[in-house]
Residue, then its C-alpha position, 0 to 999 in steps of 0.5 A: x750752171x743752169x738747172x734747165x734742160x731739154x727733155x726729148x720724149x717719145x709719145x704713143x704710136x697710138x693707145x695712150x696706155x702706152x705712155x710711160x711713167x716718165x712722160x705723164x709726170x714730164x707732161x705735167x710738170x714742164x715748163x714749155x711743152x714744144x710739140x710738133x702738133x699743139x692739139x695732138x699734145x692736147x688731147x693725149x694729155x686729156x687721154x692721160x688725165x694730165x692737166x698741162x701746167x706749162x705753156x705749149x708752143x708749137x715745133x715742127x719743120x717749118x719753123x723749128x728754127x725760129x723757135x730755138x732762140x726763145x726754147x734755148x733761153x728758157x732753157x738758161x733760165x732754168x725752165x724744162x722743155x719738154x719735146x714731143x712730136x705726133x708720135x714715136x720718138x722726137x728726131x726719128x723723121x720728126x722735128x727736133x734734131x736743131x733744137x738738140x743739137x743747138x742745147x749740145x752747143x750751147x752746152x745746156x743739159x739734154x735727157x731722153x725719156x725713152x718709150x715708142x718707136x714704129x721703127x723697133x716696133x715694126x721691126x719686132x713683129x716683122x720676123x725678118x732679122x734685126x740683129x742688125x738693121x737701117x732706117x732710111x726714113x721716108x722713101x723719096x716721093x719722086x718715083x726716078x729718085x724712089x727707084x736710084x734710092x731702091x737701087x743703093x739698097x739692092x745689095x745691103x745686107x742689112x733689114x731696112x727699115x723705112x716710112x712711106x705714104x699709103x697714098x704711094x705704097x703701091x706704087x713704091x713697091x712696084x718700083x721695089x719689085x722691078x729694082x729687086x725682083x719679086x721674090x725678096x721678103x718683106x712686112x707692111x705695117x699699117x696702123x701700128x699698136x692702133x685699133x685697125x693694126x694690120x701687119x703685112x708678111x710676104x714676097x714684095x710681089x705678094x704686096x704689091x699686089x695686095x696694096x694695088x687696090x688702096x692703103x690707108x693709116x700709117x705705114x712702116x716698111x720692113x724690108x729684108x737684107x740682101x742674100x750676100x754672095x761671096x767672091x768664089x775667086x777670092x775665096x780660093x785665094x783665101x783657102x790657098x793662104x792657109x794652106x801655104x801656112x800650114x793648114x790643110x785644105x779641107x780645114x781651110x775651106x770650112x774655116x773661109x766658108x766660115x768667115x764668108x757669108x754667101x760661100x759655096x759649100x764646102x764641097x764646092x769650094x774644094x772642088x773649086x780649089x782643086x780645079x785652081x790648081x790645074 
């Protein structure tokens, strides 16, 4: 079995100190470096004071596929590649996914070296709730797809996490106001973990407005989840069918309010249930 594998590790979003351990020891020991950008990977190694002993090759979009015939056959050889792209973690709207999912079929070893990400570190600063959340990557660039793609997160429940251009933040949000109304919660990050970080809290109106005279830097969008509201019908049939096995109404209504974010008060759905029953 080869001694090779691919070693896919996240990079500073934007200080240098934040590189770990792992990755400064990986930069300069692996045999071929495949970064989305060379000169990026040049220069974070010079902020670290790591000398690159490995060859660097080039891997982004565009020519990701070419490369992963030579990365894999290194790879048998018994070579480490190291995987890194500008910024963050590898995959995460960045290069890299082909070259994984080819070492998995190929059956050649795949290790993460895990470090900085603008999704959980936006998330963390946001105070919006992330016991559960989605990533949409880049919002669509055209605004008829910008604003179908704003509609299917009309009702998610979850915070969304996206990235989007400062070149089109202001227009996207104005599409997010006129798809949501101006009143949902939302955080723009901008420059994360970098010198001029700027976080961005309140209603996306708010930040419409405050984005309509021009962004610059990398932007990381928080967007809060949909209120959800509850079926008032179906939450008397569920009241009805606890009842019908024995529990009483005013522990029926507090057990289905409960289970069913977006219900009415206690007091209403008891009314409502009563009035079912007329």
């Amino acid at each position: 079995m080869t001694t090779g594998r691919l070693l896919v590790a996240a990079t500073p979003l934007g200080q240098p100190s934040d590189a770990s351990a792992r990755l400064v020891r990986a930069l300069g020991s692996a045999d071929v470096i495949a970064a989305e950008d060379t000169r990026r990977v040049r220069t974070l190694a010079q902020s670290l004071e790591v000398r690159l002993a490995g060859k660097v090759v080039s891997l982004f979009d565009q020519n990701e596929a070419s490369r992963i015939p030579a990365l894999l056959e290194d790879i048998r050889g018994g070579a480490t590649v190291l995987l890194v792209s500008d910024a963050g973690m590898p995959l995460i709207s960045d290069p890299g996914y082909r070259l994984v999912s080819a070492c998995i079929d190929n059956e050649l070893g795949v290790q993460c070296l895990p470090g900085p990400s603008a999704v959980t570190t936006a998330l963390a600063v946001a105070g919006l709730p992330s016991e559960r959340f989605c990533f949409e990557g880049f919002a669509p660039r055209k605004q008829a797809a910008r604003t179908s793609w704003l509609r299917s997160l009309a009702a998610e429940p979850r915070t969304c996490v996206f990235f989007e251009s400062p070149r089109r933040l202001a227009d996207c949000l104005r599409d997010a106001v006129a798809v949501f109304g101006p009143e949902r919660r939302a955080v723009v990050c901008r420059e994360l973990t970098k010198t001029h970080e700027e976080i961005k809290r309140g209603a996306i109106g708010e930040l419409a407005d405050w984005a309509a005279d021009g962004v610059l830097g990398e932007i990381t969008v928080v967007l809060a989840g949909a209120t959800p509201t509850a079926d008032p019908d179906a939450l008397v049939a569920d009241v009805n069918r606890l009842v019908a096995a024995g529990m009483r109404v005013k522990d029926a209504c507090a057990e289905v309010i409960a289970a069913n974010p977006g219900s009415p008060s206690r007091r209403d759905l008891y009314d409502a249930v009563l009035r079912a029953r007329d």
